[in-house]
C-alpha positions as CSV (number, residue, x, y, z in Angstrom):
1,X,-1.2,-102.0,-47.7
2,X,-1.3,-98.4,-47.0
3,X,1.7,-98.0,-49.3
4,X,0.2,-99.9,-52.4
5,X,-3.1,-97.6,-52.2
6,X,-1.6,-94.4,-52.0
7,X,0.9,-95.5,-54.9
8,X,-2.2,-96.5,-57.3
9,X,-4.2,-93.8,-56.4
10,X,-1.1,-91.3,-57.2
11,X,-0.7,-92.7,-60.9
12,X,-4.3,-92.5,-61.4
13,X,-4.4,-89.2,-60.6
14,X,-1.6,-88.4,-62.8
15,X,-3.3,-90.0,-65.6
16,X,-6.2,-88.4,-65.0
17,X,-4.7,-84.7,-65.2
18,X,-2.9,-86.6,-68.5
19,X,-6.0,-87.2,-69.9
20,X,-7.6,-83.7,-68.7
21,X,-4.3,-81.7,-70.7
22,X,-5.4,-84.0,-74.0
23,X,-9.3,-83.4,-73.6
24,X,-8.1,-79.6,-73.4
25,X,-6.1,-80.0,-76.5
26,X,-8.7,-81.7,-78.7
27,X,-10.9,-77.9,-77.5
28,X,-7.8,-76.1,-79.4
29,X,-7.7,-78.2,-82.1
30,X,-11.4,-78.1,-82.4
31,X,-11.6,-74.5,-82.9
32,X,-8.2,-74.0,-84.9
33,X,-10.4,-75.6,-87.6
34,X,-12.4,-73.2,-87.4
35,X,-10.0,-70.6,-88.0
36,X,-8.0,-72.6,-91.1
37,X,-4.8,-70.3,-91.6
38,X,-4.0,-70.2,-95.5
39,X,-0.6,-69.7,-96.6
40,X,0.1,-69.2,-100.4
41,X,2.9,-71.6,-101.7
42,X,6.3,-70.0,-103.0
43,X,6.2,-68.7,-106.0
44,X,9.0,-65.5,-106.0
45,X,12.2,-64.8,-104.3
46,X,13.3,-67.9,-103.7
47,X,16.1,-68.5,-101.0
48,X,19.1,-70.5,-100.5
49,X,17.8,-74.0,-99.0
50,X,19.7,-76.9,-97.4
51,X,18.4,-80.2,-97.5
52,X,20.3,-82.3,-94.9
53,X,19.9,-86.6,-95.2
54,X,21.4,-88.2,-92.6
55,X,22.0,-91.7,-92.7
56,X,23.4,-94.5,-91.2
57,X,23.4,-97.9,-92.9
58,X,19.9,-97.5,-94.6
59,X,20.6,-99.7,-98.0
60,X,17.1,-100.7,-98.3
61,X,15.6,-97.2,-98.2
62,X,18.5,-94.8,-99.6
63,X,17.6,-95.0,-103.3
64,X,14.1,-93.5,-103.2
65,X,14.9,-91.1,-100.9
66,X,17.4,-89.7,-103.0
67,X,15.3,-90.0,-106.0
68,X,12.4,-87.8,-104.1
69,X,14.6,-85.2,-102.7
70,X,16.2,-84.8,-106.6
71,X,12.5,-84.2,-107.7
72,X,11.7,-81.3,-105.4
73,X,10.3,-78.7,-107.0
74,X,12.9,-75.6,-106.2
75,X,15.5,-73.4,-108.6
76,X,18.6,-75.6,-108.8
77,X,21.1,-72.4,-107.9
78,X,19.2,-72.1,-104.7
79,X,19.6,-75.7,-103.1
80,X,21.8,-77.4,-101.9
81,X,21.6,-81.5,-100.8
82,X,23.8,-82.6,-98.1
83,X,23.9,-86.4,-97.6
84,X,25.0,-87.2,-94.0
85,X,26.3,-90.6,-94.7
86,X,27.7,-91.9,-91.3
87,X,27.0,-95.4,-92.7
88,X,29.5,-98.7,-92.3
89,X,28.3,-100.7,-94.7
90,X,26.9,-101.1,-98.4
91,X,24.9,-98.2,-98.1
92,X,27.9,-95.4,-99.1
93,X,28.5,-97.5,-102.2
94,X,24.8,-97.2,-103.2
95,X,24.8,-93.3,-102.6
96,X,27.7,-93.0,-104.6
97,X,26.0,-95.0,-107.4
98,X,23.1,-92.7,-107.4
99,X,24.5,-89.6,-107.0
100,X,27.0,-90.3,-110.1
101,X,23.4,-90.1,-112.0
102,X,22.6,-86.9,-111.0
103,X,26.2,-85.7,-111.2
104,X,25.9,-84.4,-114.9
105,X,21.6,-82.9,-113.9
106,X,23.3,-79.5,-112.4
107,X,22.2,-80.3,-108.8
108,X,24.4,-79.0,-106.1
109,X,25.1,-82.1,-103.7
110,X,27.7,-83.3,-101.2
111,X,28.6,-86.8,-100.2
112,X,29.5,-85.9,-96.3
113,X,31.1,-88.6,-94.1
114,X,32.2,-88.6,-90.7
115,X,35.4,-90.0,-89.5
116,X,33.7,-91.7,-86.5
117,X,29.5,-91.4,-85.2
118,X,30.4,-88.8,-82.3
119,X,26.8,-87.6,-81.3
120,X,25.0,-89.8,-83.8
121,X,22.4,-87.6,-85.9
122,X,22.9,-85.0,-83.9
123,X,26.6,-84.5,-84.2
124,X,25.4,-85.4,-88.2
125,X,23.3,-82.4,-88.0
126,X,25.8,-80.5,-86.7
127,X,29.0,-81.3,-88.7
128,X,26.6,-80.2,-91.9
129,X,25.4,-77.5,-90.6
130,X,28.9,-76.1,-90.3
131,X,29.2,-77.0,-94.1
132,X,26.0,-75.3,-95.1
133,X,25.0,-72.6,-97.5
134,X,21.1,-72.6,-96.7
135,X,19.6,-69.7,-95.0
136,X,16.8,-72.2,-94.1
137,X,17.5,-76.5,-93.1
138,X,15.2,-79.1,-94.2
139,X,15.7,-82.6,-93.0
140,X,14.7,-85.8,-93.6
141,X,15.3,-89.2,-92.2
142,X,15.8,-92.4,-94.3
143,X,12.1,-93.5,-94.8
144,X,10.5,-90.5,-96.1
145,X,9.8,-89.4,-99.1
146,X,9.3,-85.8,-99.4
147,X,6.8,-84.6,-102.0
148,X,7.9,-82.1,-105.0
149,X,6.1,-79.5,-103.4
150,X,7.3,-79.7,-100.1
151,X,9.2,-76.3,-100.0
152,X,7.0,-74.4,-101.9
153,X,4.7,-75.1,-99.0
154,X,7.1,-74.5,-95.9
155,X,9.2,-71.8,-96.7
156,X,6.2,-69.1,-97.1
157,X,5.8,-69.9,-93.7
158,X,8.5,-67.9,-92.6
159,X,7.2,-65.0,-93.4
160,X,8.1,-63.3,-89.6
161,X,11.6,-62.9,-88.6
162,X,10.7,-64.9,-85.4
163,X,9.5,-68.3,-87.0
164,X,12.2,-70.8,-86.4
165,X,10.2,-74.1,-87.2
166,X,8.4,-75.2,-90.2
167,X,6.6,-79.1,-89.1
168,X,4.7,-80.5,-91.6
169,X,2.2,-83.9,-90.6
170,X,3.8,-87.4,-90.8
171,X,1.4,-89.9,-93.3
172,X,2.1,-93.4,-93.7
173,X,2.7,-95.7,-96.5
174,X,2.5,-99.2,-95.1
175,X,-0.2,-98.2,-92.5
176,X,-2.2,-101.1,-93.8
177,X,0.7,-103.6,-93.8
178,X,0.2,-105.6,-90.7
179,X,-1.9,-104.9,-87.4
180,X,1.1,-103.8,-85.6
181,X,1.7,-101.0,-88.7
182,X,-2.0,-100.3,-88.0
183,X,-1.6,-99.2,-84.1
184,X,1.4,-97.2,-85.4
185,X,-0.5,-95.1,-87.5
186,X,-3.9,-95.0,-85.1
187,X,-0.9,-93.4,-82.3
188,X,0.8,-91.0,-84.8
189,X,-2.6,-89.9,-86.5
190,X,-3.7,-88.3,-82.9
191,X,0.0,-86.6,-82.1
192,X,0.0,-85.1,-85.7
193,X,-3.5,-84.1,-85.6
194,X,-4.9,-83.1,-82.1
195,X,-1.7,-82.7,-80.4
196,X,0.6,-80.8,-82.5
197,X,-2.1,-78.5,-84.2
198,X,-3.9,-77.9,-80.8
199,X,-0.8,-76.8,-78.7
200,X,0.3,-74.8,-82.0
201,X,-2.9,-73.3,-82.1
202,X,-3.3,-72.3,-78.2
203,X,0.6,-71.1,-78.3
204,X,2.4,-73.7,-76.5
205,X,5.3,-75.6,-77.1
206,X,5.3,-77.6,-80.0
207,X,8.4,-80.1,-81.0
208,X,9.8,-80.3,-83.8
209,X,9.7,-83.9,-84.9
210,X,12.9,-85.1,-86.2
211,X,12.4,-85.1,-89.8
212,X,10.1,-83.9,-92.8
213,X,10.7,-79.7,-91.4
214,X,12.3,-77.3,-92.0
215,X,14.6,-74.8,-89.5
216,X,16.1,-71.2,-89.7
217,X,19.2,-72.1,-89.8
218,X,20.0,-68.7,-87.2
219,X,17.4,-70.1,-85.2
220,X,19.5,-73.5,-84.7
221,X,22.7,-71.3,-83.7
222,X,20.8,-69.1,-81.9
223,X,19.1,-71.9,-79.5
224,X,22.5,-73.4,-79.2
225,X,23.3,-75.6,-81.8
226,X,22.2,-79.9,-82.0
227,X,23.3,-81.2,-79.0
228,X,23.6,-84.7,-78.5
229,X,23.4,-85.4,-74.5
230,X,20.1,-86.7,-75.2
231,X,18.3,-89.0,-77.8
232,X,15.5,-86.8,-78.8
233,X,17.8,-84.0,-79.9
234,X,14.8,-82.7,-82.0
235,X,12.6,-82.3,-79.0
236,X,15.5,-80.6,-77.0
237,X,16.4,-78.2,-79.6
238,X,12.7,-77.3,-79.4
239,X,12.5,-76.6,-76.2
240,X,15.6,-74.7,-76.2
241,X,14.9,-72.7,-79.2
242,X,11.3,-71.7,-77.9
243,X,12.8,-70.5,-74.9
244,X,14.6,-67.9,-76.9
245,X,11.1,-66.4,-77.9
246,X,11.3,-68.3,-81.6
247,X,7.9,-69.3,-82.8
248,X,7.2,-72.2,-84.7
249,X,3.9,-73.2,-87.2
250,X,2.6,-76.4,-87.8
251,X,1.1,-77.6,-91.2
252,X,-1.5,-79.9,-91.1
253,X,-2.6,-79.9,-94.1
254,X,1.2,-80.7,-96.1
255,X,1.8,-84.4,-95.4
256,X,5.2,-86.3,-95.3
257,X,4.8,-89.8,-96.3
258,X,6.9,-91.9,-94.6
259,X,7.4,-95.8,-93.8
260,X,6.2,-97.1,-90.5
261,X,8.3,-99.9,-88.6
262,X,7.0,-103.5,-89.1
263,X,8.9,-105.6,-86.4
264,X,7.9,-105.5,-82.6
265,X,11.9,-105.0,-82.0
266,X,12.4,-102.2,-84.3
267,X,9.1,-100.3,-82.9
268,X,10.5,-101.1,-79.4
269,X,13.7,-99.7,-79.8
270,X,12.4,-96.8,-81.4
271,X,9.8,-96.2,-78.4
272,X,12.6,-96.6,-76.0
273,X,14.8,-94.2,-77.7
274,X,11.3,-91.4,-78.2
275,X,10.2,-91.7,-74.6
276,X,13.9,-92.1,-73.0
277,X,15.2,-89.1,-74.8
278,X,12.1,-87.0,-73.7
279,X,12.3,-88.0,-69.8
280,X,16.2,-87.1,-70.8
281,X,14.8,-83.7,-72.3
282,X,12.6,-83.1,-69.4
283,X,15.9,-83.6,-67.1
284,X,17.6,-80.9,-69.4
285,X,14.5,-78.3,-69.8
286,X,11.7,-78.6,-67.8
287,X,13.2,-76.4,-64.6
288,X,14.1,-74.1,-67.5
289,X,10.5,-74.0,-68.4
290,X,8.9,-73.7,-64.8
291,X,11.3,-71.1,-64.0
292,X,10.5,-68.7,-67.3
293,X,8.1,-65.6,-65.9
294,X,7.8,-65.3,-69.6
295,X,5.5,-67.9,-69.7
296,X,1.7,-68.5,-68.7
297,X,0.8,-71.2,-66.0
298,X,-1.5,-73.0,-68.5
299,X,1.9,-72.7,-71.2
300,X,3.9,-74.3,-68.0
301,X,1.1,-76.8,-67.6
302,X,1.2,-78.2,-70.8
303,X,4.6,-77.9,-71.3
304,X,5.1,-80.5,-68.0
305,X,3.0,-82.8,-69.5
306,X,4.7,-82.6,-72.6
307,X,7.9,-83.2,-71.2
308,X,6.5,-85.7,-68.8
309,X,4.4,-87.5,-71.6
310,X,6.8,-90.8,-71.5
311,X,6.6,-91.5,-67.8
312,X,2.6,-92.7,-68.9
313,X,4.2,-95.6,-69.9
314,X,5.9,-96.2,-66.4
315,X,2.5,-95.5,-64.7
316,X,0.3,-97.8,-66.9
317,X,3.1,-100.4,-65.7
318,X,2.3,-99.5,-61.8
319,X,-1.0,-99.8,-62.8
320,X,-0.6,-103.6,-64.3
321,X,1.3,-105.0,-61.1
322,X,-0.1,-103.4,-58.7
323,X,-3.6,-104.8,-60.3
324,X,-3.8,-107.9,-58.5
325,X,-3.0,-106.7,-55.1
326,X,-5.1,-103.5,-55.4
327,X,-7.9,-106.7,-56.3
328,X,-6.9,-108.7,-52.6
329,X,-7.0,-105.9,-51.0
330,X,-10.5,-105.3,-51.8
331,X,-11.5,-108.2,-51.3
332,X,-10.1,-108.8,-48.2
333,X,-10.1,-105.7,-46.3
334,X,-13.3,-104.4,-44.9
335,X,-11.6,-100.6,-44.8
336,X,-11.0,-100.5,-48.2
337,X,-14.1,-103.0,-49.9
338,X,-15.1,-99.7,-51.5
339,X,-11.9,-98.4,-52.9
340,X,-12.7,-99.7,-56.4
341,X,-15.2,-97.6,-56.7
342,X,-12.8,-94.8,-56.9
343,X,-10.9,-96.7,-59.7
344,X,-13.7,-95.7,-62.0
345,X,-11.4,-92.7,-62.4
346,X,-9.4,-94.8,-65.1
347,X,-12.3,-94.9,-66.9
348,X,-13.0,-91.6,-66.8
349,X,-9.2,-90.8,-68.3
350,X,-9.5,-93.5,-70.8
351,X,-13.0,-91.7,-72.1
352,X,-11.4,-88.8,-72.9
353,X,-8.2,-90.3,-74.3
354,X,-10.7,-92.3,-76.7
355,X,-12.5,-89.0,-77.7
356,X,-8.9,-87.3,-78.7
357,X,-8.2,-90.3,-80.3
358,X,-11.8,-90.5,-82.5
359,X,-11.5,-87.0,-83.5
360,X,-8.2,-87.6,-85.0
361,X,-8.7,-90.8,-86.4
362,X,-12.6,-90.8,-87.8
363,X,-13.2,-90.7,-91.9
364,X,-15.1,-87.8,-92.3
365,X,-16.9,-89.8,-94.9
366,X,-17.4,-93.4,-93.5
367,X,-18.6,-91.8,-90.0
368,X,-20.5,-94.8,-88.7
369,X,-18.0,-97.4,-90.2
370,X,-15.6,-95.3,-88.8
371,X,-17.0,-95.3,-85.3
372,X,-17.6,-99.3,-85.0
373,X,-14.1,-99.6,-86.2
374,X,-13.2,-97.4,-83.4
375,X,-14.7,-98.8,-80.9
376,X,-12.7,-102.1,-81.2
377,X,-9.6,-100.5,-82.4
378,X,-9.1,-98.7,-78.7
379,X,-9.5,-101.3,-76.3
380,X,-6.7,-103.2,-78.7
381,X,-4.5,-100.0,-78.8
382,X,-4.3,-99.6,-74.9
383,X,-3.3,-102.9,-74.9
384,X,-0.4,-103.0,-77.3
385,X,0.1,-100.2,-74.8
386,X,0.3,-102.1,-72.1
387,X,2.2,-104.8,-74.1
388,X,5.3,-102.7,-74.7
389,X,5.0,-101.1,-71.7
390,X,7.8,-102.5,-69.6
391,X,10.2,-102.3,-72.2
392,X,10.0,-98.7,-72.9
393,X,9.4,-97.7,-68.8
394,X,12.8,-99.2,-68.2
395,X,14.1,-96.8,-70.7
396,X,11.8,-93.6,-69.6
397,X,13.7,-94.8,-65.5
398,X,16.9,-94.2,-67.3
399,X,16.5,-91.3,-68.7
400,X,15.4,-89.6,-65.3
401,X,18.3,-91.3,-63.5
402,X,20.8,-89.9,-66.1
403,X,21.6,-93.3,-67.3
404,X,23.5,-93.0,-70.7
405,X,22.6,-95.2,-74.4
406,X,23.4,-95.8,-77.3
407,X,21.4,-94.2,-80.0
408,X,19.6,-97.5,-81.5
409,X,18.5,-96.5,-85.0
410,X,14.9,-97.6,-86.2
411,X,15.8,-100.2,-89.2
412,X,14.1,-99.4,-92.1
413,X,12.7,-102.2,-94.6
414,X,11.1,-100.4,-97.9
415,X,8.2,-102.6,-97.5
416,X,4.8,-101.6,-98.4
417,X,2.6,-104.2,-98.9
418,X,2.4,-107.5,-97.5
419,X,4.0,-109.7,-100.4
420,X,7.4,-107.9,-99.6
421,X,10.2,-110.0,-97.4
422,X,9.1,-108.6,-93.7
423,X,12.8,-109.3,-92.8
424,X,16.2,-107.9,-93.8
425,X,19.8,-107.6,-93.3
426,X,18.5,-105.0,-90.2
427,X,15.9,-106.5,-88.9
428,X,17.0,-109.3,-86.3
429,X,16.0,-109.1,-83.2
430,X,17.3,-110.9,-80.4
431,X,15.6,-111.5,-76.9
432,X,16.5,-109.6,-74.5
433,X,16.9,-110.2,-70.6
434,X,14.0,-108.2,-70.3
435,X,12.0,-110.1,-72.3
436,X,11.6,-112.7,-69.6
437,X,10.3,-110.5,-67.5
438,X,7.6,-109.3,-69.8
439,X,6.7,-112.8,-70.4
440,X,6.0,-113.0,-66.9
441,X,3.5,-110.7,-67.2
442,X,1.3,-112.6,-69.0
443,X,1.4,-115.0,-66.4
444,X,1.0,-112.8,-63.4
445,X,-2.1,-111.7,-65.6
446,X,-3.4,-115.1,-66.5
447,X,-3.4,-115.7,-62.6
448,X,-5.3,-112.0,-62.2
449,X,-7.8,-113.6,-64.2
450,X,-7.6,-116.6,-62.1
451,X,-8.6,-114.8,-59.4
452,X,-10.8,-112.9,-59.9
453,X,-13.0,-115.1,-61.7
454,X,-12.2,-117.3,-58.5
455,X,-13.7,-114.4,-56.0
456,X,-16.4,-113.4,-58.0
457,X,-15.2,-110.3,-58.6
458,X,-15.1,-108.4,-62.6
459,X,-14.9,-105.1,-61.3
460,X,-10.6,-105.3,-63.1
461,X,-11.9,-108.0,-65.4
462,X,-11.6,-105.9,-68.7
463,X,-7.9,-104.2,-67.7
464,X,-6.5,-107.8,-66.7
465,X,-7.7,-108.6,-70.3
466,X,-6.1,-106.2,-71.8
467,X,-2.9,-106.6,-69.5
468,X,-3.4,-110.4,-70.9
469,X,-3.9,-109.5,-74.7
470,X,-1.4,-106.8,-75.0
471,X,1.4,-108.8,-72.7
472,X,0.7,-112.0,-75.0
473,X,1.0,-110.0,-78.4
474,X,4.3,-108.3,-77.4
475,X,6.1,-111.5,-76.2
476,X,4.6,-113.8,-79.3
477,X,5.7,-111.2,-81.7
478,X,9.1,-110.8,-80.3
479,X,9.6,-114.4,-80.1
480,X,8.8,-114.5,-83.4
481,X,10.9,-111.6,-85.1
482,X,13.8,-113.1,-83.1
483,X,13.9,-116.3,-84.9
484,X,14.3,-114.9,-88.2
485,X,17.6,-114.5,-89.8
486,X,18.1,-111.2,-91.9
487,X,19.0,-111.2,-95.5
């Protein structure tokens, strides 16, 4: 009994001090507003620029990528387009067919493949880089589609010797697809908003994120190359790289529009591989971090909890099982028939999660709409939380224990609107042993319900709802995407 308290009062606490970094982030993003940085787009004295694609089996997607990447705006003697194809199947042919297009257009390109995958899109990134003329590395994944302007607007940046990192803001172009596209975009809008800008502002660590930014190529060699011993080798290479005293700026205010997934499997594999690689990255790094004298406590701070971010999922999960004894208990034991009352601290923590989350998420010119929409959009985004909760804890366990994976790609669709085929040749999904075990969970929550409605007691009425709803949507919508068969 003891035990089980002193467990959920721990992961409350820790999502409390979670929720305290964020507030304190939303303060620095708050006031970087008010100090807008303006940076003139290049015009003069144009460098030499990589742009790196790698891919792997992306036939869907491949086309338009290449056709946006081909329209960006920079002197054709000064760029140079490496296509990282590690792909098996008809995408290579479709490259080919495209780049025979632009063969006769005076663009400088190379068709790059791999004998074998070793290191995935890191060891990609790496072979090219070895291969490459740039002084500066833009990258893209599959699904974006860089705008004409896009170095223009990021190679000014490095205007000091000591910028590494160019990140510009992810937007979405299926955001309105489904609901699950929906509390995609309502996650990503607060991590590209409040999160990158306010730790860029206040000098902390900010990650690079993958795709749609642009390196110093000396900074890559410098911070040791892309490694692939974890599976956010973006977010390592960060850390790594800002450790070496290189500095990087974040652009709000240039957008990358990109496709969001629209299956519950291909968002779950690609939350597995995010939060695993950065409880992998925090294995790698964070001692590193702790240990620099360099570094203020309220840098080391924030960096934990950056580092740490993924094991919320494994504590929201605590916080779901250990729901309905944490309820008995209270009911039953005289010494703890108050304890709940100190449970208000969740609410507390989810209050100021939901004001990060407004600020970077409100219309600035449908304010009130905005706000009502808000205020139902939340509770539903906890949930979906909640819903893929187990699935993506298992992986953040593994990555602490030093369990090894595969990298899982994110499949990619090219659909936009809802009138487009929602499956493919990628996209089939099947059910996993584990989903058997989140199934279970909205049964163990249906019974929470049960029994509390049983006992009189609503003080966890709204989380078991929420445990309910977003437990329900994950398994029905996994169900569902398994049972299709891909084109």
């Amino acid at each position: 009994m003891f035990l089980i308290v002193i467990l959920y009062t721990l992961v409350l606490f820790y999502i409390f001090l979670y929720s305290l970094v964020q507030f304190g982030l939303l303060i620095f993003y708050l006031k970087s507003k008010k100090q807008d940085v303006k940076y003139i787009p290049m015009s003069i004295n144009y460098p030499m620029v990589t742009i790196q694609l790698p891919i792997y089996n992306e036939k869907y997607v491949v086309e338009r990528l290449l056709d946006a990447v081909f329209l960006i705006d920079w002197p054709k003697e000064c760029l140079e387009i490496q296509i990282l194809d590690d792909s098996n199947d008809q995408t290579t042919v479709l490259i080919e067919k495209k780049l025979a297009s632009y063969s006769s257009k005076g663009f400088n390109f190379t068709h790059i493949r791999r004998t074998n995958r070793e290191g995935f899109k890191a060891g990609a990134l790496a072979f090219g880089l070895t291969r490459s003329n740039g002084d500066y590395i833009a990258i893209f994944d599959s699904d974006f589609l860089p705008k004409s302007n896009f170095l223009k607007e990021t190679i000014c940046c490095f205007s000091k010797e000591n910028i590494g990192v160019v990140q510009t803001k992810w937007s979405h172009i299926n955001a309105d697809f489904s609901l699950l596209t929906k509390l995609q975009g309502f996650a990503l809008n607060n991590h590209f908003t409040v999160e990158q800008r306010g730790r860029n502002f206040a000098g902390f660590f900010i990650n690079f994120n993958g795709t749609a930014g642009v390196w110093r190529k000396s900074c890559i060699i410098d911070a040791g190359g892309w490694q692939s011993d974890t599976l956010t080798e973006d977010l390592d290479l960060s850390y790594r790289a800002q450790l070496k005293g290189w500095k990087f700026i974040y652009r709000e205010d240039v957008d990358s529009p990109a496709e969001l997934p629209i299956t519950i499997g291909a968002l779950k594999n690609q939350q597995f591989r995010w939060s695993k690689g950065a409880a992998e990255c925090a294995r790698k790094n964070l001692i590193s971090v702790l240990k620099n004298k360099s570094l203020s406590i309220y840098e080391k701070i924030n960096a934990f909890f950056h580092l740490t971010n993924s094991l919320m999922y494994v504590c929201m999960m605590i916080l779901v099982l250990l729901t309905v004894p944490i309820l008995y208990i209270s009911l039953n034991s005289a010494l703890f028939e108050t304890y709940l009352l100190f449970t208000n601290v969740f609410l507390l923590s989810s209050c100021l999660l939901a004001t990060t989350y407004f600020v970077a998420n409100i219309d600035p010119e449908k304010k009130i709409i905005s706000a009502l929409k808000f205020m139902c959009f939340f509770p539903l985004f906890l949930s979906f939380c909640i819903g893929i909760g187990l699935y993506v804890s298992y992986g953040v366990i593994q990555g602490y224990l030093g369990v090894k994976s595969e990298f899982v790609r994110t499949p990619k669709f090219n659909v936009i609107n809802k009138f487009r085929p929602s499956i493919n040749a990628y996209g089939n999904s099947k059910l996993k042993p584990i989903f058997f075990i989140e199934f279970s969970i909205v049964l163990y929550s249906f019974f929470g319900l049960f029994y509390s409605f049983y006992n009189g007691s609503y003080f966890m009425l709204v989380f078991l709802i929420m445990i309910f709803i977003g437990s329900s949507y994950s398994s029905l919508n996994s169900i569902k995407h398994a049972i299709h068969k891909g084109k």
